[in-house]
C-alpha positions in Angstrom: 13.3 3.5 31.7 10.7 2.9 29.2 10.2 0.2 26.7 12.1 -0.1 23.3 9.1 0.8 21.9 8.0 3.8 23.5 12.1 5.1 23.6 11.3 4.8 19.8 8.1 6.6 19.9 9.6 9.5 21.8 12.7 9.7 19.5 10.4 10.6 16.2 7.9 12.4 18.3 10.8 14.9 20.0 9.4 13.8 22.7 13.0 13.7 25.6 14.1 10.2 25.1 16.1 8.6 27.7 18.8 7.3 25.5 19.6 6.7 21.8 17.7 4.4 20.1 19.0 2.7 17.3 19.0 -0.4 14.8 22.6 -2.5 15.4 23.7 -5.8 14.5 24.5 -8.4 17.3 25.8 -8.3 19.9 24.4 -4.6 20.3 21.2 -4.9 19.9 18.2 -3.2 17.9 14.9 -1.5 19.3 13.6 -2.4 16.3 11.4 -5.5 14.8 9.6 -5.8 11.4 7.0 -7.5 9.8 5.5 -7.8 6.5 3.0 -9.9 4.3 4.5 -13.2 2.3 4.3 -12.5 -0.4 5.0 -9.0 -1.0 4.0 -7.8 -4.4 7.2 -5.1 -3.2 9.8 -8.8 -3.4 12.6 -9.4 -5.3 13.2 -12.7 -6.5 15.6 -14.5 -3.9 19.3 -12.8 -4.2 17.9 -11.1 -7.0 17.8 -13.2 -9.5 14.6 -14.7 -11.1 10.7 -13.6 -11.8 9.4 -11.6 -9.5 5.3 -11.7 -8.6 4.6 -8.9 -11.8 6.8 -10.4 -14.6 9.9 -8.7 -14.4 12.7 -10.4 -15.0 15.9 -10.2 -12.5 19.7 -10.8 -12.7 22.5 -10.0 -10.5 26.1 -8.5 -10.7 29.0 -8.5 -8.2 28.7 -8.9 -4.5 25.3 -7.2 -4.0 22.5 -9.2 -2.6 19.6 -7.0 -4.6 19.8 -7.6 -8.1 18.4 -5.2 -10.9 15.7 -6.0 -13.5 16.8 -6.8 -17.1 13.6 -7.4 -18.4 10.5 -5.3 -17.0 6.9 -6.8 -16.7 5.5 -4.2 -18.7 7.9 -2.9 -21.5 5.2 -1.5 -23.7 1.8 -0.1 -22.0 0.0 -2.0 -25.1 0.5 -4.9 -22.5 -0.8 -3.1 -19.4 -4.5 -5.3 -19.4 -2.5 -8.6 -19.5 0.0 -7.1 -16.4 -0.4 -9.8 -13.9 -1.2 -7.3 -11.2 -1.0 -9.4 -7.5 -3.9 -10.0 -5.2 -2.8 -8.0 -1.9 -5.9 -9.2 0.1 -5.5 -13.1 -0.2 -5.5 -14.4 3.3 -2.0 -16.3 2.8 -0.3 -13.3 2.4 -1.2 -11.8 5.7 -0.5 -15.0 8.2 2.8 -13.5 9.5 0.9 -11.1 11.1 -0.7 -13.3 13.2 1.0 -12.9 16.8 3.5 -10.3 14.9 3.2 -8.1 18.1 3.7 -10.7 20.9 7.2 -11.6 19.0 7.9 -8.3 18.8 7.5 -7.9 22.5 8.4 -4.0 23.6 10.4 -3.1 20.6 8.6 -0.9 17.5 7.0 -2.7 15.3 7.4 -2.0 11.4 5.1 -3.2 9.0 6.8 -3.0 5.3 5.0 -1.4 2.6 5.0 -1.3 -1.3 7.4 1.1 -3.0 6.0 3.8 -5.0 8.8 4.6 -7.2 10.9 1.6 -7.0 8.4 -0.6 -7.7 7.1 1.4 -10.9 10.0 1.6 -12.7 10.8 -2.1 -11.7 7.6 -2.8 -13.5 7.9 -0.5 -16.1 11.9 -0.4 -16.8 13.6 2.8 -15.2 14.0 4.9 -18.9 10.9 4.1 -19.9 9.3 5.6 -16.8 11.5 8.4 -16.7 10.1 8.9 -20.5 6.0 8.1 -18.9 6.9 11.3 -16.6 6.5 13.6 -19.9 4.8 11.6 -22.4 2.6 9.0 -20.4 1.5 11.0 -17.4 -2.2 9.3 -17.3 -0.6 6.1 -17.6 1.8 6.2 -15.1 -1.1 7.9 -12.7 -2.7 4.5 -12.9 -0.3 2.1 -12.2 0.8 4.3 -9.6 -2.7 4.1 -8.1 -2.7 0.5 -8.2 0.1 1.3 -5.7 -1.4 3.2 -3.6 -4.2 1.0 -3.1 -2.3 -1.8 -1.8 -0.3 0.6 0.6 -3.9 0.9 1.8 -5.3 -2.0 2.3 -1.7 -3.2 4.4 -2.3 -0.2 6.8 -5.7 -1.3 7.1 -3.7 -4.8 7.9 -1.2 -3.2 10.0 -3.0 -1.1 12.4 -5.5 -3.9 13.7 -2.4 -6.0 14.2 -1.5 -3.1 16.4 2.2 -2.1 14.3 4.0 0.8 15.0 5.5 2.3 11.8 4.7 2.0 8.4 7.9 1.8 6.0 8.9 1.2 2.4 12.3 1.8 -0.1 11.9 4.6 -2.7 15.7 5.6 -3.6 15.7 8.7 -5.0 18.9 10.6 -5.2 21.9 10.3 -7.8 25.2 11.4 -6.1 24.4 15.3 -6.8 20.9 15.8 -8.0 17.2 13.8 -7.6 16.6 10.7 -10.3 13.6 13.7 -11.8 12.7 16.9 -11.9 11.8 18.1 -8.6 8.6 19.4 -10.1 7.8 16.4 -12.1 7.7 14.3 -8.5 5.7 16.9 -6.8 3.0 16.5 -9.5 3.5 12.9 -9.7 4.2 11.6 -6.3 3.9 14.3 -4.2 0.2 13.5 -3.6 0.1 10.2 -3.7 2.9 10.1 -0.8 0.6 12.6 1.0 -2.7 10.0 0.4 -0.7 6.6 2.0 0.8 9.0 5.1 -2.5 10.6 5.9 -3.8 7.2 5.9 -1.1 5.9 8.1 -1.2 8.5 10.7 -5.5 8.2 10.6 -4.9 4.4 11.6 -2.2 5.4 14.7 1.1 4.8 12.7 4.2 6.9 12.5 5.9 6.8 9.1 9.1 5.9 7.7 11.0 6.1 4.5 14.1 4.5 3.1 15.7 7.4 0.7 19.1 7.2 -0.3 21.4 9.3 -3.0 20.6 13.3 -3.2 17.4 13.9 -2.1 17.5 17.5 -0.5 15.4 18.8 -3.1 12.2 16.8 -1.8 12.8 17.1 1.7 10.5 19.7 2.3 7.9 18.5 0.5 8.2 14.5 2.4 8.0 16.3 5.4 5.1 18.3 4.3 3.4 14.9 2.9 3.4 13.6 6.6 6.6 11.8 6.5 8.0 11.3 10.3 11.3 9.5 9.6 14.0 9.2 6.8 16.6 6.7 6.8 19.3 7.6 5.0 22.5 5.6 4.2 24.4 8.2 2.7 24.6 12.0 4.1 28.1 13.6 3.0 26.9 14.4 -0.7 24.3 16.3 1.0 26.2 17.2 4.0 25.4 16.8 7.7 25.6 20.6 8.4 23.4 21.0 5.4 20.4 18.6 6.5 20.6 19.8 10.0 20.3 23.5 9.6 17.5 22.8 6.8 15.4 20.1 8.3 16.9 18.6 11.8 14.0 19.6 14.6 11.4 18.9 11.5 11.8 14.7 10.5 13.8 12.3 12.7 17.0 10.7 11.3 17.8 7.2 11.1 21.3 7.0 10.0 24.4 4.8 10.1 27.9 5.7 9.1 28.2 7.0 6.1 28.6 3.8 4.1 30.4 5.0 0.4 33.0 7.3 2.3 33.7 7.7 5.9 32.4 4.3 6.9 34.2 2.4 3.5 37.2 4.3 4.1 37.7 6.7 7.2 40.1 5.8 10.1 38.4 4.5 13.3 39.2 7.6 15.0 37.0 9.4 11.9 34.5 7.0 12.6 33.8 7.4 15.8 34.0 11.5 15.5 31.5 10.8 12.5 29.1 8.8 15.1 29.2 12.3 17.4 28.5 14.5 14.7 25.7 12.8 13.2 24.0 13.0 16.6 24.9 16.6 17.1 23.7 17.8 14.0 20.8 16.2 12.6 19.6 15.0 16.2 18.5 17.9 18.8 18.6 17.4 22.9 14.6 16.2 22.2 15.2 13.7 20.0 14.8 13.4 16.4 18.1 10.8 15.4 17.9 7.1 15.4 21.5 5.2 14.8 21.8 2.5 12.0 23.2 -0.1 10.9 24.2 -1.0 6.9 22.5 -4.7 6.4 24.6 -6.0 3.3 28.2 -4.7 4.6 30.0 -7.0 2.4 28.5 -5.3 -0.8 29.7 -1.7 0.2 32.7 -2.9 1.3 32.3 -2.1 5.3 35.0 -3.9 7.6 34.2 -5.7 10.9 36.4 -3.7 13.0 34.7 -0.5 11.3 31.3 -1.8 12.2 32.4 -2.4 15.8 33.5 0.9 16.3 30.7 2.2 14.9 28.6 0.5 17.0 30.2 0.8 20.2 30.4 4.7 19.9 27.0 4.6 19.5 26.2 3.1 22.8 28.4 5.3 24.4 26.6 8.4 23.0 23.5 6.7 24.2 24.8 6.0 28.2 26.0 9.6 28.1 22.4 10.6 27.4 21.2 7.9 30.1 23.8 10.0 32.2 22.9 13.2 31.8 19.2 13.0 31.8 
C-alpha cells in the first residue's frame, strides 16, 4: 500500500485509493500534518483573547477556544493608511518551514493560508463589511487584495518547501442561507478565490477550504474557482443526499460527524450509521471523501464515547475498502 501521502493524493484526485483516508485524534491516527508561518497575519490572539497582529481587539465567551473581535482594527476606512498592515516576507516568519517536510515524513503536507473573508471582516468588523459589499466596493477590493497577495507570496513559500495542500478558514453559511448575497460574493470573492487557486495548482498544490454553515449556494462556483476539497463540519442543514447528488464526483469531502446534531446528540448506533452514509453519499467507489475529526470537542459539546465510535467506524469502513480492493 502506498504512502499516507499519496493515499491522500488519490482520495482528492478520484484516483482508486486503497483505503479511507482521514484526520482522527489519537490513538487512530491522521494522514495528515500541517504547517504554517509564525506569525500568521491569519492568528488569533492566544485562546482568543488579546491584540491580534492588525489591531483588532479580541475577547472570549463560554467554552470556545476562538474568541470573536469586539473592537476591529479598522472601524472607520478614514484610518485605512495608519492600518498596521503585517510584513508576510520577514524571514522569522517562515523558519517552521525549514525541514517541515522531513517531520512530515509520508503524510500530506498542509501549508495554512490567510483567510479571505474571515480575516476581512475581523479587520474591518462583520456589519461594517457586510455594509462595504454595497457602499464601499473599491474599498473593500483593496484590502481584500492585500489578501491575496500574501496568499501568494506563502504558495511561493510553500511549494519550494515541497507542501502538499494549501488551506485556509472562510466560514460562510448561517444555518439556512450564505452570510451574503450569492451574487455579491461572486463579484467580490469569486475572483479573487479563482487568482490564489490558480496560483496554487500552477506551483503543484491541491487546494482545500474550511467552509462551514449553509454554503450550497457557492458550491458551484468554489468548484469552478479551482477548489479540490471542502471540509465541512456541518452537512444536515444542507443535507447529505443534497450535496451528493449536486456536487459528490466534482470536490472531495472532508467531513466528521455532524457535530451540532447527530454527533452532539445521536445514539451510537446513529452515529455509526451516520459514518456509512457520509461515505456512501458524498464519497464515490474512486474516491472523493476524507473522514474528520472536530478539534475543540468540548466547545460543541461532543462526548468521548461519541468520538470513539466515530472513530472506530471509520476504520472499519476503511479495512472493508482494504478488503475489497
Amino acid at each position: 500500500m502506498t504512502t499516507s501521502r499519496e493515499q491522500v493524493k488519490k482520495t482528492i484526485r478520484f484516483a482508486h485509493p486503497e483505503r479511507l483516508v482521514g484526520s482522527l485524534p489519537e490513538p487512530y491516527g491522521t494522514d495528515f500534518a500541517g504547517v504554517g508561518l509564525s506569525p500568521s497575519p491569519d492568528d488569533r490572539p492566544p485562546g482568543g483573547v488579546g491584540t491580534d497582529e492588525w489591531g483588532s481587539v479580541w475577547r472570549n465567551i463560554g467554552v470556545c477556544r476562538l474568541g470573536e473581535v469586539q473592537t476591529p482594527a479598522l472601524p472607520d476606512w478614514a484610518g485605512f493608511e495608519q492600518l498596521r498592515i503585517p510584513d508576510i516576507t520577514e524571514a522569522h516568519r517562515w523558519t517552521p518551514l525549514e525541514g517541515a517536510r522531513d517531520r512530515a515524513g509520508d503524510k500530506f503536507l498542509i501549508g495554512a493560508g490567510i483567510s479571505l473573508y474571515e480575516r476581512a471582516h475581523f479587520i474591518r468588523g462583520l456589519q461594517n463589511l457586510w455594509t462595504d459589499i454595497h457602499l464601499e466596493p473599491e474599498r473593500l477590493t483593496r484590502l481584500l487584495g492585500i489578501l491575496v497577495e500574501m496568499n501568494l507570496e506563502a504558495i511561493r513559500r510553500y511549494a519550494a518547501a515541497d507542501v502538499d495542500g494549501y488551506m485556509f478558514c472562510d466560514d460562510w453559511g448561517l444555518q439556512h442561507t450564505l452570510m451574503i448575497d450569492p451574487d455579491a460574493w461572486r463579484a467580490l470573492w469569486k475572483p479573487r478565490y479563482a487568482r490564489v487557486y490558480g496560483a496554487a495548482h500552477e506551483a503543484g498544490l491541491l487546494t482545500l477550504l474550511h467552509s462551514c454553515g449553509h454554503i450550497v449556494d457557492i458550491m458551484d462556483d468554489l468548484i469552478e474557482t479551482g477548489l479540490d476539497v471542502i471540509q465541512m463540519d456541518q452537512q444536515e442543514n444542507m443535507g447529505l443526499e443534497l450535496l451528493g447528488k449536486r456536487f459528490g464526483g466534482r470536490i472531495a469531502f472532508w467531513c466528521p460527524v455532524d457535530i451540532q446534531k447527530t454527533m452532539a446528540h445521536g445514539s451510537l448506533d446513529e452515529i455509526r450509521a451516520y459514518c456509512r452514509r457520509m461515505a456512501r453519499v458524498l464519497g464515490r467507489p474512486e474516491g472523493g471523501f476524507i473522514a474528520g475529526y472536530y478539534a475543540d470537542p468540548q466547545g460543541a459539546g461532543h462526548r468521548q464515547e461519541a468520538i470513539d465510535a466515530m472513530c472506530q467506524e471509520f476504520m472499519a469502513i476503511s479495512g472493508e475498502i482494504t478488503a475489497a480492493g
